[in-house]
N, C-alpha and C positions, 0 to 999 in steps of 0.2 A: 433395452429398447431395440426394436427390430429393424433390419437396412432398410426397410421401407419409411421409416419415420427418422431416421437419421437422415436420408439423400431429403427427405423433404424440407429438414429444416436446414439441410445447406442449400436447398436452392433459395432458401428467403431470405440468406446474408446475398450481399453487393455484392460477392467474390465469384468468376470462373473458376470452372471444376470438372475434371475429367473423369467419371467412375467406369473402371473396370473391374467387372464383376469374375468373382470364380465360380462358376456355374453348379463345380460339384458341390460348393456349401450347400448345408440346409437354411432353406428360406424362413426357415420358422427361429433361427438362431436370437437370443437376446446378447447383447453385445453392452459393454460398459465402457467408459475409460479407465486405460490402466498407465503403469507407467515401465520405462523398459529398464527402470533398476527392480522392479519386481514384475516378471511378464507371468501371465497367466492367460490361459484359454479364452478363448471370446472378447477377447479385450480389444482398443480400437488405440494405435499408436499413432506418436508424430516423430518421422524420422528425416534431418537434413540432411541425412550423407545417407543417401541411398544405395553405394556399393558396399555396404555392412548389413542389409537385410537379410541376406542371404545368410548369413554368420547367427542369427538373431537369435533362430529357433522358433520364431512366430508360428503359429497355426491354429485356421478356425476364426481368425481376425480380422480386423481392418486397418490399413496402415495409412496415415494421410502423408505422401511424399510429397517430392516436387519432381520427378523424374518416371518414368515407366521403367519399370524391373519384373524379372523371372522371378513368382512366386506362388507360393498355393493359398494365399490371401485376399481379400476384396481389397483394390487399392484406390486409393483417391486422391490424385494427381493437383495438386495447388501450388500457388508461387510462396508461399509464407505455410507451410506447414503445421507452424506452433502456434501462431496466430490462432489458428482455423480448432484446432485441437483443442485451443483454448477457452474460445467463444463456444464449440458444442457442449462442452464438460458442465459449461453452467445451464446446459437443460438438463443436466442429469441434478444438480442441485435441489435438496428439499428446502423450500422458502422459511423465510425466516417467521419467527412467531410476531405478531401483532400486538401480542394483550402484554398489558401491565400485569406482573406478577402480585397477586395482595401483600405482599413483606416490601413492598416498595413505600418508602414516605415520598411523599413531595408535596414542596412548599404550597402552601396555598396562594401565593401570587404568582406561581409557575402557569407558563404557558403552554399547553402541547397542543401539539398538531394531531393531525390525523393520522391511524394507521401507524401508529407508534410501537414496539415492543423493546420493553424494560424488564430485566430480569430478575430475579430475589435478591433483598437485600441490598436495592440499589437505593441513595439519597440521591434524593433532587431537589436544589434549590431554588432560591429564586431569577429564574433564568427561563429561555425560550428555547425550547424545542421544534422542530420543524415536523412537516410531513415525512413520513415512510422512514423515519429515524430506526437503528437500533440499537439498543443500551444495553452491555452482559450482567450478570450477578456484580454485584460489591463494587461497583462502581459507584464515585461520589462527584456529582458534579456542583460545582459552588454556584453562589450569587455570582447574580453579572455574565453569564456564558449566555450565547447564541450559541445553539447547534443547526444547521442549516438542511433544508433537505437531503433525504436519502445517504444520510453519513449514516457510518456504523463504529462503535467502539465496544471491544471488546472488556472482559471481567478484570475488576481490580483495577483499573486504572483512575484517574486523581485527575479530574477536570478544572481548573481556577485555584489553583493551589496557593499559598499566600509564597512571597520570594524574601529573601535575605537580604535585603540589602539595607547597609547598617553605614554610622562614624561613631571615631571616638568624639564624645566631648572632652573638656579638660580637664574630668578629672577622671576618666579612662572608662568612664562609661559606655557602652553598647549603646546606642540611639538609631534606632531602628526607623525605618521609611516605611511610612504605611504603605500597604498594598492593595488599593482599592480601585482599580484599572478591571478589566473584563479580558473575557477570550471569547474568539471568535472564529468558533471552523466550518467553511465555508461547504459547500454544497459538493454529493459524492467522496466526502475523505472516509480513510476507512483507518481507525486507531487500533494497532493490538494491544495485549495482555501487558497490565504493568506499565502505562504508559502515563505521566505528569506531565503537566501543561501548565507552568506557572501564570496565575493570571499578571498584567503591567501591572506598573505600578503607578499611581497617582492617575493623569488622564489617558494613560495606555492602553493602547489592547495588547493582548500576545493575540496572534492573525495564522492559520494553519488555512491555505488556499486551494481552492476548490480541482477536488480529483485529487490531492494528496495521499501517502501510504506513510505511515509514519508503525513504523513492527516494533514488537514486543521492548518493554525493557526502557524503551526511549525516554528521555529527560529533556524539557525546552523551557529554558529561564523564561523571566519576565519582559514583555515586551518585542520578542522576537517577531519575525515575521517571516513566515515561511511562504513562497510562493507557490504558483499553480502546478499540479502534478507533480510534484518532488517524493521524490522514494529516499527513507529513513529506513538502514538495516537496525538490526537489534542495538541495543544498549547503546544506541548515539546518546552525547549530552551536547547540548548547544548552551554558551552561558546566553546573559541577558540581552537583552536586544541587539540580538543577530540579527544580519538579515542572509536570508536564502533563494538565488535567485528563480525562477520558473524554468520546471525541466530537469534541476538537478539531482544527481546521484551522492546521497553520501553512506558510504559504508559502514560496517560493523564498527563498537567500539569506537569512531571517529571522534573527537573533539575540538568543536569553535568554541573558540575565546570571548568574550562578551565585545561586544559594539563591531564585530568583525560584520564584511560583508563579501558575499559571494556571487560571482555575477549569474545568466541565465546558463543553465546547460552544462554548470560544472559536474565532475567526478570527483567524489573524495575520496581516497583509498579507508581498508580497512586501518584502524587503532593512528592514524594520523592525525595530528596534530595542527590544528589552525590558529596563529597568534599574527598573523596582515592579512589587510584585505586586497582583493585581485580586482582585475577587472576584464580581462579578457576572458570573451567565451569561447565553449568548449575547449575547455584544458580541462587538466586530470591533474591532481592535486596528490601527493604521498608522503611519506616521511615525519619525524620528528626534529624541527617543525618543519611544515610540512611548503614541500615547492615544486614548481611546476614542472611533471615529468612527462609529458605528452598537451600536445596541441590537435585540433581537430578532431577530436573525440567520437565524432561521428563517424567517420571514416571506418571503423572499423569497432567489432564488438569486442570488450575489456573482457577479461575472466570473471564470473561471477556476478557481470554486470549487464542488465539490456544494453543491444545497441540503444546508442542516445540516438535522437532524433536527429532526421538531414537538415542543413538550415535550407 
């Protein structure tokens, strides 16, 4: 993409913007997003410590900072630099595909919406699909799911799963609970690779709330309820009706104990352990098991973790 169509599409975001140009680039230059653990030529960065560009080795580029510095690059001066870098990257995006793949079954009481893309080898049951939906290969969504608009999930992953939950009778039998509850993920969530979503049980839903990120690997018993905008690293397991409050962080490998609850804005560290429920917000949660290791969470950005939102 050329700086001329790059400054266009920053002046169509909300955000002030200071460009200075280096005059001896060539104007004809295509520029891409790159990133500064692998820099290459024409590439267009986000850097928040601006006394290390000089260190960088950039050149031929665009750098979005928040400060003016000595360099032989086009710079672009913003208060949130990664922000910005990251709303341009998605015009460099090729869109997603639309069409139903023919190796796709789906149920004949299934509902789709519009503008839908499903990839090979995906089941669909009987369940509702929304507008501008996408579904990867080998993905199996059961009876009883709502997918809500503009979600996206990723291949292999296991929508409405049946759950475990079992007693003995007296004479040491298995008696298994049916599981005939729904899931319901709500509008813009976006599921990676390898993800299960057990459907409730009985008149339940499992509930995954709109703007949610739930990455690869992840596991969420029956009946949970996960709220608005919560980020899910890899291989979390939540047992059965959790609940997760809106806003929250829980890390890699974490694990909630079943009927546990967490309130809006918490942090869960990496491979921690959840067996009580809390209830004050922004705390940051670690350990086996797992207790509160910082307060006001917003204040300041974790390793590994977005700053959490100001209250």
């Amino acid at each position: 993409m050329k700086l001329t169509d790059i400054i266009s599409i920053l002046n169509s975001f909300n955000y002030s913007f200071e460009f200075i140009e280096n005059s001896i680039l060539d104007k004809e230059l295509i520029f891409k997003p790159a990133s500064l653990k692998n820099i290459i030529q024409k590439g267009i960065y986000f850097v928040t410590q601006p006394e290390i560009i000089a260190d960088l080795n950039l050149f031929d580029s665009i750098i979005i900072t928040n400060e003016k510095v000595k360099t032989n690059n086009h710079l672009i001066i913003v208060e949130n630099p990664q922000l910005i870098h990251y709303k341009l990257t998605h015009f460099f995006v090729k869109p997603q595909s639309n069409e139903i793949h023919k190796s796709v079954v789906i149920s004949e009481n299934a509902i789709i919406g519009k503008n839908v893309g499903i990839g090979p080898f995906t089941t669909i049951g009987n369940c509702i699909i929304e507008d501008n939906v996408v579904i990867g290969s080998n993905v199996v969504i059961e009876d009883n799911v709502i997918v809500k608009t503009n979600s996206k999930i990723d291949s292999n992953s296991v929508i409405g799963a049946s759950g475990m939950a079992w007693i003995w009778d007296e004479n040491m039998n298995r008696i298994m609970q049916p599981q005939i509850g729904g899931v319901i993920i709500e509008e813009n969530c976006l599921l990676g690779t390898d993800v299960t979503l057990v459907r409730g049980s009985l008149t339940e839903n499992t509930i995954i709330g709109a703007g949610s990120v739930i990455a690869h690997g992840t596991k969420i018993g029956h009946g949970s309820i996960v709220g608005k905008k919560v980020h899910m690293a890899n291989n979390v397991s939540l047992a059965g009706n959790s609940f997760i409050g809106d806003h929250s962080f829980l890390g890699s490998s974490c694990v909630i104990s079943s009927n546990i609850k967490l309130p809006k804005n918490t942090i869960v560290g990496a491979a921690a352990l959840v067996t009580k429920n809390f209830t004050e917000e922004y705390i940051t949660l670690a350990g086996v098991p797992a207790k509160i290791i910082g307060k006001n969470n917003f204040e300041s950005k974790p390793k590994g973790v977005p700053k959490p939102l100001k209250k």
